[in-house]
VOKOL-893391 format. One record per residue (C-alpha): residue number from 0; x, y, z. Coordinates in Angstrom, 1 decimal, always signed. Example, Ala and Ser with C-alpha at 12.3 -4.5 7.8 and 13.67 -1.06 7.14 Angstrom:
2
PT  num      xx      yy      zz
PT    0   +12.3    -4.5    +7.8
PT    1   +13.7    -1.1    +7.1
REM end
This chain:
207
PT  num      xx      yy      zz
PT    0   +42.1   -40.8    +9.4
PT    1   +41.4   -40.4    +5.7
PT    2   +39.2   -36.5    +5.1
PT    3   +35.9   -36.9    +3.9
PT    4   +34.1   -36.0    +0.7
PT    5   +32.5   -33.0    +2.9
PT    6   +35.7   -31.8    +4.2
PT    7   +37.5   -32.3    +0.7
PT    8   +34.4   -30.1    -0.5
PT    9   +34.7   -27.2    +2.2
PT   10   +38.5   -27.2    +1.2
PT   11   +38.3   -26.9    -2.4
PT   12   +35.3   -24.4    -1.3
PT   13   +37.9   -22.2    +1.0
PT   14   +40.6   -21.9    -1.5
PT   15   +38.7   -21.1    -4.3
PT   16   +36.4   -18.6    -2.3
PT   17   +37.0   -14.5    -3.5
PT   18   +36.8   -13.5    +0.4
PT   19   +39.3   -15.9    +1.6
PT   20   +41.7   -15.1    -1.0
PT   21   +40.7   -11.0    -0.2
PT   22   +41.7   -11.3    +3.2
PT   23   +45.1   -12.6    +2.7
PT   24   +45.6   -10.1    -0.1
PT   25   +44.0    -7.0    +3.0
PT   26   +45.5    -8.6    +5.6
PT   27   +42.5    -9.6    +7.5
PT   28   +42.2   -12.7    +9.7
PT   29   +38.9   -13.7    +8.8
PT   30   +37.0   -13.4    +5.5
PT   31   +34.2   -12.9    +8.4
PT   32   +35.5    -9.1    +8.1
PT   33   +33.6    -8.1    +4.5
PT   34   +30.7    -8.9    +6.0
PT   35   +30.9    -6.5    +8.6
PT   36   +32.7    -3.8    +6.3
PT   37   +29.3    -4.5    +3.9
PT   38   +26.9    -4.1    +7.0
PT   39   +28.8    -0.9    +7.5
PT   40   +28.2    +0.6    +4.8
PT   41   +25.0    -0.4    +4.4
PT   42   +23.9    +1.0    +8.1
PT   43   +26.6    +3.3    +8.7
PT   44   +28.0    +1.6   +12.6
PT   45   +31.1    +3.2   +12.9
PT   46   +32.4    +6.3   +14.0
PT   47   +35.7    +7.8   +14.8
PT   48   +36.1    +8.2   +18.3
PT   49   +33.8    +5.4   +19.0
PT   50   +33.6    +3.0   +21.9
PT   51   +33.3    -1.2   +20.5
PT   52   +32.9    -4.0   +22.4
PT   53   +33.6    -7.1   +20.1
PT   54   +31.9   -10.1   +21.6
PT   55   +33.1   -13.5   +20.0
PT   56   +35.8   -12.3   +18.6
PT   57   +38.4   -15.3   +18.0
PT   58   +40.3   -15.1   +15.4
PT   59   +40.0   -11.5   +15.1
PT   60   +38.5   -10.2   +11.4
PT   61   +35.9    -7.8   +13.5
PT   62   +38.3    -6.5   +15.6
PT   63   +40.3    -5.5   +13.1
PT   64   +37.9    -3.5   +11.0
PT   65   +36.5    -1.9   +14.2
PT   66   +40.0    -0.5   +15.0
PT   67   +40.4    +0.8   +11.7
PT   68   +36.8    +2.4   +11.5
PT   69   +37.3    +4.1   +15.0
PT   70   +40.6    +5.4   +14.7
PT   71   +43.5    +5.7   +17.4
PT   72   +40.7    +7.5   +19.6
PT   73   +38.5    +5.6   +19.6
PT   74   +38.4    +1.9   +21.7
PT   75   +37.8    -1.5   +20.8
PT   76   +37.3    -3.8   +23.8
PT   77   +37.2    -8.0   +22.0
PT   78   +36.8   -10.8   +24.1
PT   79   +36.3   -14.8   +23.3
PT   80   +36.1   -18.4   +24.8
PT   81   +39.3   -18.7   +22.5
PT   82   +42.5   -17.0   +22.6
PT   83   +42.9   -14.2   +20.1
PT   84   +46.4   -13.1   +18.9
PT   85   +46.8    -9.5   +19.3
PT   86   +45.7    -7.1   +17.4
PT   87   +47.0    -3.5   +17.6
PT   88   +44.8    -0.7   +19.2
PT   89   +42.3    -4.0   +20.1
PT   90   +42.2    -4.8   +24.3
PT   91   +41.4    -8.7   +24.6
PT   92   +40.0   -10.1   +27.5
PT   93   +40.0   -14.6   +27.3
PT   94   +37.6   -16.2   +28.8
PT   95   +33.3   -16.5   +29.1
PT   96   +31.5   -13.2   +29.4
PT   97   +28.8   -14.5   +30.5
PT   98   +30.9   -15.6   +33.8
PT   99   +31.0   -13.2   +36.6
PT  100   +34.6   -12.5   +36.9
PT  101   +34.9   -12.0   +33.1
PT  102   +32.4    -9.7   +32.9
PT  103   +33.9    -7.7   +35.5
PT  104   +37.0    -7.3   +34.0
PT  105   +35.4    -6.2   +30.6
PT  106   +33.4    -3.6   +32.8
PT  107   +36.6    -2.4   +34.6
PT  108   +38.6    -2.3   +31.0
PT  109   +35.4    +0.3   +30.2
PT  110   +36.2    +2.0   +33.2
PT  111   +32.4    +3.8   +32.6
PT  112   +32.9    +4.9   +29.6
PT  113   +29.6    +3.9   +27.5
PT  114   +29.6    +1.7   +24.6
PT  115   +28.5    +3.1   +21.2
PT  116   +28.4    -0.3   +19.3
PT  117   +28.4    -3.6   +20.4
PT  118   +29.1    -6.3   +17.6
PT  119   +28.8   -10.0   +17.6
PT  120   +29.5   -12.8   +15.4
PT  121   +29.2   -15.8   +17.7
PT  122   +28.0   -18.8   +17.0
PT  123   +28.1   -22.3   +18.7
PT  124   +29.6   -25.3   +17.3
PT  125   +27.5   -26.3   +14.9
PT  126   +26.5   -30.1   +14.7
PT  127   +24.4   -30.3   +11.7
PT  128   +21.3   -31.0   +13.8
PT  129   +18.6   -28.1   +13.5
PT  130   +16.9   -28.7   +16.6
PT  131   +20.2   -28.7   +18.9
PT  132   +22.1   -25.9   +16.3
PT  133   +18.9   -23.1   +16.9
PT  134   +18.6   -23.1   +20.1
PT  135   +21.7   -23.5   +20.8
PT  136   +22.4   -19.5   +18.4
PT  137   +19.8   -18.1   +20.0
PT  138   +21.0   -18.7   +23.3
PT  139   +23.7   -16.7   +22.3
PT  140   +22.2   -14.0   +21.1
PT  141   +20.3   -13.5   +23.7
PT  142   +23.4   -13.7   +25.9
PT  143   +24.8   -10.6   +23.5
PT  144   +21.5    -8.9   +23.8
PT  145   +21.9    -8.5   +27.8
PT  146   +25.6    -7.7   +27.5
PT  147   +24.2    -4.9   +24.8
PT  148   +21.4    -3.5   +27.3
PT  149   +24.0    -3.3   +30.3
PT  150   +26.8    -1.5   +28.1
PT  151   +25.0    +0.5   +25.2
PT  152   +24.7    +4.5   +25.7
PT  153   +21.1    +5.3   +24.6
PT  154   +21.4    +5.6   +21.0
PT  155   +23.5    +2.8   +20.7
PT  156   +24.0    +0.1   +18.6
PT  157   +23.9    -3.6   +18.4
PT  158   +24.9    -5.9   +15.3
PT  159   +24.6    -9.8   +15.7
PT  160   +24.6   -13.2   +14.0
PT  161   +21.5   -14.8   +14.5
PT  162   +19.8   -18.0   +12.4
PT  163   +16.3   -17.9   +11.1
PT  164   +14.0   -21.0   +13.0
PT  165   +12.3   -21.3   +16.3
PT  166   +12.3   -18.6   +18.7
PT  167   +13.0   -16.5   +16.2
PT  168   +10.0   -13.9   +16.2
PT  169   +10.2   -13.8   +20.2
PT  170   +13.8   -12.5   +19.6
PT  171   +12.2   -10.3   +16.7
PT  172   +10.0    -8.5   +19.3
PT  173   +12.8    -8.1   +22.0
PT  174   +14.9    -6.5   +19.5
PT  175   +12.1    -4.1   +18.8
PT  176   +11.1    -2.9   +22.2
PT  177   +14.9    -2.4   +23.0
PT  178   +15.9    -0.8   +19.8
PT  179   +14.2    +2.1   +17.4
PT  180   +14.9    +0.0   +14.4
PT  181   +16.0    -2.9   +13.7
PT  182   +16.9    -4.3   +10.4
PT  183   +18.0    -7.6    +8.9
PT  184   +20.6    -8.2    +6.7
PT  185   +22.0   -10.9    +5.0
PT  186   +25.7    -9.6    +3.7
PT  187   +27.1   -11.1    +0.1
PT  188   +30.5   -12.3    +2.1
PT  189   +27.8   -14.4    +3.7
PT  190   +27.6   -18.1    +1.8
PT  191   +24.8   -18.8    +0.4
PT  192   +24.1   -22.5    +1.9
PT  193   +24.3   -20.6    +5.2
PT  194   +20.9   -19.6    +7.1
PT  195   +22.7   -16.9    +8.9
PT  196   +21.7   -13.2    +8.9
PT  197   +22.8   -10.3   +10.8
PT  198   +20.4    -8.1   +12.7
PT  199   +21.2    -4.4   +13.2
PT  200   +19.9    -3.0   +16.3
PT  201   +20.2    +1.1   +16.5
PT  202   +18.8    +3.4   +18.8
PT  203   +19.3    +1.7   +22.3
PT  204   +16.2    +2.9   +24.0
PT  205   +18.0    +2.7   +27.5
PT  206   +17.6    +1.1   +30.4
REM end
């Protein structure tokens, strides 16, 4: 099967793009990473020491900046659908956190210890369609939200991929009575034909 004018486009796109050829140059898996390193220093996530849980994590660019950020005390807990080569200083659980027995095991991996920042960049396989891509996000986020509420230490932080359309401001409002502030931010790694943003959620209110 011949590739299409699209993909021939996202191709020339890739190899031409500054954050691709960055991350081979860094060493990063994903040029996913500068946006988080940007969000970073925007918002200030990351402490040594720190607790991370890294939800969506495949191929790994988070992970790895997380690791760094927190240092060889700190802990950074990854999991995905997909498998995820390893990453030193990075515990990777495989599987569906929203399933039972995989959320068990990320608990056990905690072993109690509370989360200072949860981070997700998760997004669902996009079909092209807006009114079966949207939902479809925010399903996820809202699936990263309740992972956030059971895990997060007051104080705590949450960072997520979301995209702008319907259900939107109800997530908006969530965010708010969960969270002391909550900002939006749209990172320069981000392309610009893409309508996702990242919210930062700080000051977990507690459950």
């Amino acid at each position: 099967m011949g590739r299409t004018k699209s993909s021939d486009r996202w191709l020339r796109e890739h190899h031409q793009d500054p954050y691709v050829n960055q991350s081979r140059e860094d060493g990063y898996r994903s040029r996913a990473s500068y946006k988080l390193i940007e969000i970073d220093r925007k918002d200030g996530l990351f402490k040594r020491g720190q607790t991370v849980v890294d939800l969506g994590a495949a191929p790994g660019g988070w992970s790895q900046v997380a690791a760094e950020k927190v240092g060889s005390n700190g802990t950074v807990l990854a999991s995905d659908i997909l498998p995820m080569e390893p990453i030193p200083d990075v515990d990777f659980v495989q599987g569906d956190f929203t399933e039972q027995a995989v959320l068990d095991e990320l608990l056990q991996k905690l072993d109690g210890r509370p989360v200072d920042l949860v981070i997700s960049d998760m997004a669902p396989n996009m079909s092209g369609v807006p009114s079966v891509d949207i939902p479809s996000a925010m399903h996820l986020v809202e699936l990263g939200l309740e992972m956030a509420n059971e895990v997060l230490r007051p104080g705590g932080t949450f960072v997520t991929k979301v995209f702008q359309g319907e259900g939107f401001d109800d997530l908006l409002r969530t965010m708010k009575r969960d969270f002391r502030r909550v900002a939006s931010r749209k990172p320069d790694a981000s392309r610009d034909r893409s309508r996702e943003q990242y919210q930062v959620c700080m000051g977990f209110r507690g459950r």
